[in-house]
TIVOKOL-488198 format. One record per residue (C-alpha): x, y, z; residue in one letter. Coordinates in steps of 0.5 Angstrom, whole numbers. Layout:
N
+-------+-------+-------+--------+
!     X !     Y !     Z ! residu !
+-------+-------+-------+--------+
!     X !     Y !     Z !      A !
...
+-------+-------+-------+--------+
This chain:
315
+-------+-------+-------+--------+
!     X !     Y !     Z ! residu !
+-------+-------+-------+--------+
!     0 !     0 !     0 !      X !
!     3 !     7 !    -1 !      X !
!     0 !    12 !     4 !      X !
!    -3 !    19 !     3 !      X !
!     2 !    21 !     8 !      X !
!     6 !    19 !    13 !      X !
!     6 !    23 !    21 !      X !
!    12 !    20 !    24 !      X !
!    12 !    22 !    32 !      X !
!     6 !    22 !    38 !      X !
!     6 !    28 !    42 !      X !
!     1 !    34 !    42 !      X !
!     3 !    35 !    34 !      X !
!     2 !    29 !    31 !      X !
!    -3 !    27 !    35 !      X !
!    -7 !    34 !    33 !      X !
!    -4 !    32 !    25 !      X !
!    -7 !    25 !    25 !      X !
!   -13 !    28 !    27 !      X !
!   -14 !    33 !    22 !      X !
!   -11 !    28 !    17 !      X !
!   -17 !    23 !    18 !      X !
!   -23 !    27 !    18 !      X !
!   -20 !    30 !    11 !      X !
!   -19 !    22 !    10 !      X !
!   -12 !    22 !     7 !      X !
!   -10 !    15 !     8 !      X !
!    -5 !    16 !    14 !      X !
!     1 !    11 !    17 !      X !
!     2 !    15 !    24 !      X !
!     9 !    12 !    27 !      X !
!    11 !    12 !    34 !      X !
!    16 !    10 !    39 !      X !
!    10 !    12 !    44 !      X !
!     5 !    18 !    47 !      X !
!     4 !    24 !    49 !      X !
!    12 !    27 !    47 !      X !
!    17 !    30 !    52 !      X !
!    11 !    33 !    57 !      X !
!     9 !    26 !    59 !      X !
!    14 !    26 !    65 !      X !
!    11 !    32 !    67 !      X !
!     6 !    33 !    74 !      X !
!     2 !    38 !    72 !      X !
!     1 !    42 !    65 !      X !
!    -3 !    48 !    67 !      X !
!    -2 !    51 !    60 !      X !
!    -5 !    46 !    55 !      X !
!   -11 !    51 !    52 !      X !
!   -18 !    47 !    55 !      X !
!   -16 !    44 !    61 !      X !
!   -14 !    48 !    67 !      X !
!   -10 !    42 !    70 !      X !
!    -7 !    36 !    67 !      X !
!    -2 !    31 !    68 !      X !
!     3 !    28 !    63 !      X !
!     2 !    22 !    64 !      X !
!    -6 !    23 !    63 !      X !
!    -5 !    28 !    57 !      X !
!    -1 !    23 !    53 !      X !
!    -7 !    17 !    55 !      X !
!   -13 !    23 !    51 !      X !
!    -8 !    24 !    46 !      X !
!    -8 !    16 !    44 !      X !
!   -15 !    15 !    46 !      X !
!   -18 !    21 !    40 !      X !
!   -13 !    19 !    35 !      X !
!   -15 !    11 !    35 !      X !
!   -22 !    14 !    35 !      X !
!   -20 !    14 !    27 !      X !
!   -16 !     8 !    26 !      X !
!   -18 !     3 !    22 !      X !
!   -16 !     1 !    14 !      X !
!   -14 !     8 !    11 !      X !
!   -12 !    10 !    18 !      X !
!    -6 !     5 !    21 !      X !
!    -3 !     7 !    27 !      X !
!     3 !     3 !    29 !      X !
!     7 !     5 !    37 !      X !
!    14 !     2 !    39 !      X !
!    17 !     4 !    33 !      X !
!    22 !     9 !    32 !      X !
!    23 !    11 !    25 !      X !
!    31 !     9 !    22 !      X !
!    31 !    12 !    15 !      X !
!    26 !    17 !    12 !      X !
!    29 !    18 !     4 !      X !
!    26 !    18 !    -3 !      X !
!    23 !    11 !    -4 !      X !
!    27 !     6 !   -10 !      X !
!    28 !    10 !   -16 !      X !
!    31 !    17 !   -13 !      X !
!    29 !    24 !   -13 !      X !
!    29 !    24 !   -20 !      X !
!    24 !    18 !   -21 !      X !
!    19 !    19 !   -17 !      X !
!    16 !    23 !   -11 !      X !
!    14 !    18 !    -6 !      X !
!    17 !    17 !     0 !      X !
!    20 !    11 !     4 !      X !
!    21 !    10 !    12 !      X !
!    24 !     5 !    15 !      X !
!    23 !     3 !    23 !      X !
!    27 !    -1 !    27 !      X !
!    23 !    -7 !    27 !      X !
!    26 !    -8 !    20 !      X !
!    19 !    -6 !    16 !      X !
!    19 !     0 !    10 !      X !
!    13 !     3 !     8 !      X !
!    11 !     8 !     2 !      X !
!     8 !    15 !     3 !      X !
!     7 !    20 !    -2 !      X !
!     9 !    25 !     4 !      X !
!    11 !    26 !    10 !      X !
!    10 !    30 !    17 !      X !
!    16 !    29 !    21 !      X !
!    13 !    31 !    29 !      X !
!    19 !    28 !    33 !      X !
!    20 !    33 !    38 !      X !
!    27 !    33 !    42 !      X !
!    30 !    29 !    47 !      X !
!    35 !    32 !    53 !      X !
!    41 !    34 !    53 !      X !
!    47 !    30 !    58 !      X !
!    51 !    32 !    62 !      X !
!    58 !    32 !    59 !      X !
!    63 !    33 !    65 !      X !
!    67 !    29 !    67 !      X !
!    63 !    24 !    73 !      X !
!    56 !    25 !    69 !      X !
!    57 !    18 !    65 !      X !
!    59 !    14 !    72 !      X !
!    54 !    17 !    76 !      X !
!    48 !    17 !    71 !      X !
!    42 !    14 !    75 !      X !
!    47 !    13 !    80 !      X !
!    45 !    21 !    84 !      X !
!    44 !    24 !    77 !      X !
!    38 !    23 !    74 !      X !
!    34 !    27 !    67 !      X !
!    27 !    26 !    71 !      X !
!    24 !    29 !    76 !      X !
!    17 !    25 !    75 !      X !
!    20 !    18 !    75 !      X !
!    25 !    18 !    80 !      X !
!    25 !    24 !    84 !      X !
!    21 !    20 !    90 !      X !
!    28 !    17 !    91 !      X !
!    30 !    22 !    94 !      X !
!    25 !    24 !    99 !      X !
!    29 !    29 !   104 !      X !
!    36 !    30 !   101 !      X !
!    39 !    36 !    99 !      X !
!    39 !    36 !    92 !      X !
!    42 !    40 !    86 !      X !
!    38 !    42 !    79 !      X !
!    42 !    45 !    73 !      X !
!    38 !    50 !    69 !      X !
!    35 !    56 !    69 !      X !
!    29 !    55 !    64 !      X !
!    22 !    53 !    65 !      X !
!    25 !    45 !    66 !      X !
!    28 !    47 !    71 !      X !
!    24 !    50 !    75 !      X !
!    19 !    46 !    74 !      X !
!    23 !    40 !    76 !      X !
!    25 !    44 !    83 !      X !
!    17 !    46 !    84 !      X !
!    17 !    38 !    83 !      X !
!    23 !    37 !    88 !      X !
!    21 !    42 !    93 !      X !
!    14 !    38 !    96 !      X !
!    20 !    33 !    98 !      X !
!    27 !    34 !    99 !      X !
!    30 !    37 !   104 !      X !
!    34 !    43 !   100 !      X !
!    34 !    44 !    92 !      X !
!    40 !    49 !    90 !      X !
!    39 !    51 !    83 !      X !
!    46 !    52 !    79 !      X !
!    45 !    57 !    73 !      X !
!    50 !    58 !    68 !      X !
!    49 !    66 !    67 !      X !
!    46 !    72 !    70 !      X !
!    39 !    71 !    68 !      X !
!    34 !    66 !    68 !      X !
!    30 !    64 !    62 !      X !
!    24 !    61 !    65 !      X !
!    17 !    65 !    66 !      X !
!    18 !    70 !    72 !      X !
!    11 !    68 !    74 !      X !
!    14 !    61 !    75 !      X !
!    21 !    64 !    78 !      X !
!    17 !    68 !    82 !      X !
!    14 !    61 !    85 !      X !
!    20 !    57 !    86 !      X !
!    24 !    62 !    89 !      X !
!    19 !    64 !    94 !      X !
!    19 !    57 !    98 !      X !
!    25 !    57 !   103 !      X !
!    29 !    50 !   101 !      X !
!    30 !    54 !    95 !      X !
!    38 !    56 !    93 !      X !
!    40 !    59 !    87 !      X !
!    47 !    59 !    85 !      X !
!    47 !    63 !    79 !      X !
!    54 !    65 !    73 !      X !
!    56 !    57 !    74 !      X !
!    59 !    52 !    71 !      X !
!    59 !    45 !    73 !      X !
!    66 !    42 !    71 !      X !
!    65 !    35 !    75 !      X !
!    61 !    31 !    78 !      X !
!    64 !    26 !    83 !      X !
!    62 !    21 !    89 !      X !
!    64 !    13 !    91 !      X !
!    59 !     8 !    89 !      X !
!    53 !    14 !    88 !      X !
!    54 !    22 !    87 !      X !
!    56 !    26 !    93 !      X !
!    60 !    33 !    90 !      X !
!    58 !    37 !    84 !      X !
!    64 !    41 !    82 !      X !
!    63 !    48 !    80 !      X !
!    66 !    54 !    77 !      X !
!    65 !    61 !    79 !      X !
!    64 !    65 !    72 !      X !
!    65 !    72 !    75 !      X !
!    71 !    71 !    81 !      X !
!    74 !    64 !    77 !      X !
!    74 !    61 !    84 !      X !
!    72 !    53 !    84 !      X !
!    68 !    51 !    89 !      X !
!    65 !    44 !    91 !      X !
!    57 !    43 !    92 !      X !
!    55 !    37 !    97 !      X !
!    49 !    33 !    93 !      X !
!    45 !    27 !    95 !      X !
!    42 !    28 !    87 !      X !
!    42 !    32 !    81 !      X !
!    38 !    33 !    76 !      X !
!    40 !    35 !    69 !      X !
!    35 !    40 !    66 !      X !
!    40 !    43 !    60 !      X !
!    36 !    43 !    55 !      X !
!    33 !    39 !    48 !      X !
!    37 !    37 !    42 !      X !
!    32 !    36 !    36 !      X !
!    31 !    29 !    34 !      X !
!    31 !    29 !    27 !      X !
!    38 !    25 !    26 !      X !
!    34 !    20 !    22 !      X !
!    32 !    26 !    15 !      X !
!    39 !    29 !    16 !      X !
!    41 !    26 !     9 !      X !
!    34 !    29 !     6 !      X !
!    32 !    36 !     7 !      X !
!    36 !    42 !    10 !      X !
!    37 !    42 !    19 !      X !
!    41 !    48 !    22 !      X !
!    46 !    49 !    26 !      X !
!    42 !    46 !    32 !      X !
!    40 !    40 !    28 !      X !
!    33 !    43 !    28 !      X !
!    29 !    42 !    20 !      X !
!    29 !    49 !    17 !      X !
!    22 !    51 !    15 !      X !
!    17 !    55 !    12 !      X !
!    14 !    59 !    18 !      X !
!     7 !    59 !    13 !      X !
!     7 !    52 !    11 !      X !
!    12 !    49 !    15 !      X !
!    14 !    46 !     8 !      X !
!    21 !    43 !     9 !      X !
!    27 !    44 !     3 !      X !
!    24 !    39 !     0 !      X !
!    18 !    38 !    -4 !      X !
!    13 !    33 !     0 !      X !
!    16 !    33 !     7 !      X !
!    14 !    38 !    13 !      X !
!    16 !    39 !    20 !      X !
!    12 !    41 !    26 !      X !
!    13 !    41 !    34 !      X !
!    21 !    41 !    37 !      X !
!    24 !    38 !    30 !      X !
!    23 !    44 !    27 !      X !
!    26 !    51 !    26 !      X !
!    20 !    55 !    30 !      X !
!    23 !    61 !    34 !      X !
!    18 !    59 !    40 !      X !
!    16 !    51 !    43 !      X !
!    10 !    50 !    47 !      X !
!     5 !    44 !    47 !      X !
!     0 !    49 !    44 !      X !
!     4 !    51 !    39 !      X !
!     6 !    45 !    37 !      X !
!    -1 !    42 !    36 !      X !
!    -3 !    49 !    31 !      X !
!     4 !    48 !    27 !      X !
!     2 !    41 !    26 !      X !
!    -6 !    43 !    23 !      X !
!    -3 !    48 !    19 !      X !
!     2 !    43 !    15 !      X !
!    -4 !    39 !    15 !      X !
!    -7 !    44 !    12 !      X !
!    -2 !    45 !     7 !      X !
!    -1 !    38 !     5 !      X !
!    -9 !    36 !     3 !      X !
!    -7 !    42 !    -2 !      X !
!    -1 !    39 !    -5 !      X !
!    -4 !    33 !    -5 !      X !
!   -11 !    35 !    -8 !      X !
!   -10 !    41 !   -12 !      X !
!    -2 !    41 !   -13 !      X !
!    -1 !    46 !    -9 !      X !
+-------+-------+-------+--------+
């Protein structure tokens, strides 16, 4: 079967893509590893437009049950798969407009367009301890494994919206949260930072450079550096978690369409048209200069949008 279009990704924008895509029934092959994208570790999104409170684990379960609503034979959905190779199908560029996926399952199939919607995954930590002491007092997780550390002092790199959602996590049980941010400026919302740092476990620690995370069988230092005097210092740490943030996932289409210097696919912002005919991008893969759920999921229809008119009116 060649498909109509091919959504590669299962978080708020290609969810929101599927949807549309099945009421305009376009014969749709929707793939992901899972649903819901990065919120799913997050305990409460208070900003998903409809819903004053919602759970990432909970807006990942409605999000699967509104799609399959639509499956059946011109509407496949197939989940615990991740896509290896997106490329033009047999024959080239030159030969045909069609276009192959390749999952790690070993299957290919055959799409005549494409929506990559794969989002983005954490940044590591890179200094020296952080790969020894992963899982091991170092954690990119607050919601799965922050329990764990119930009444200890713990550290969170990032000043973003991340990190101070996970110290707002953290601080409903641990005894301290010291927040270590490489600059002089958080770029979180001040609403969310005004929160934070009004509870009194809270520490900031701000223009610092992890240099080393050190320890015996489990973390029990982070090594930093003083940006303004130069001084090094030593922070005792019972956990850190790593909020520093996001790399676009989008290794698998690097030989096919053009990514900027983040890895982020380049996109028209009115179409979300990729650099090549019959692929587009929408969410954290592409380009966009803002990457919030919402926008995520209007980024996605309006692909869609673009894609029913290539596919029906060659535009």
């Amino acid at each position: 079967m060649i498909y109509d279009l091919a959504i590669i990704g299962g978080g708020p924008a290609g969810v929101a893509a599927g949807v549309y895509a099945a009421r305009k029934k376009l014969r749709t092959l929707f793939l992901t590893h899972d649903f819901g994208g990065q919120s799913i570790v997050s305990a409460e999104i208070q900003n998903w437009i409809g819903t004053p409170a919602i759970s990432g684990e909970d807006l990942a379960k409605q999000l699967e049950q509104h799609l399959r609503r639509y499956e059946g034979e011109n509407f496949v959905i197939k989940t615990s798969v991740k896509v290896e190779n997106l490329d033009f199908a047999s024959g080239g560029a030159n030969q045909t407009k069609n276009f192959s996926v390749r999952t790690d399952d070993g299957q290919t199939y055959e799409a005549k367009t494409a929506l990559v919607t794969t989002g983005a995954h954490r940044r590591k930590l890179t200094v020296p301890g952080a790969d020894i002491f992963e899982q091991k007092g170092i954690t990119y997780c607050a919601s799965c494994d922050g329990p764990l550390f119930a009444d200890k002092a713990v550290v969170v790199i990032g000043g973003g919206n991340a990190g101070f959602e996970t110290a707002a996590q953290l601080l409903a049980y641990t005894k301290s949260v010291t927040l270590l941010h490489h600059s002089a400026e958080f770029k979180a919302d001040p609403i969310t930072v005004e929160k934070v740092l009004a509870n009194p476990k809270m520490i900031v620690i701000k223009n610092a450079e992890t240099v080393e995370i050190r320890g015996d069988k489990f973390v029990t230092n982070l090594v930093y550096k003083d940006k303004i005097s130069g001084q090094t210092k030593e922070l005792p740490t019972e956990g850190i978690f790593v909020e520093i943030g996001l790399v676009p996932t989008t290794d698998f289409v690097k030989d096919l369409v053009t990514l900027n210097k983040y890895g982020s696919m380049v996109v028209d912002p009115k179409t979300q048209r990729a650099s090549i005919a019959g692929v587009w991008a929408a969410g954290d893969c592409a380009d966009g200069l803002y990457h919030q759920n919402n926008i995520a999921a209007g980024d996605a229809i309006k692909a869609l949008e673009d894609i029913y008119n290539y596919l029906h009116l060659g535009k």
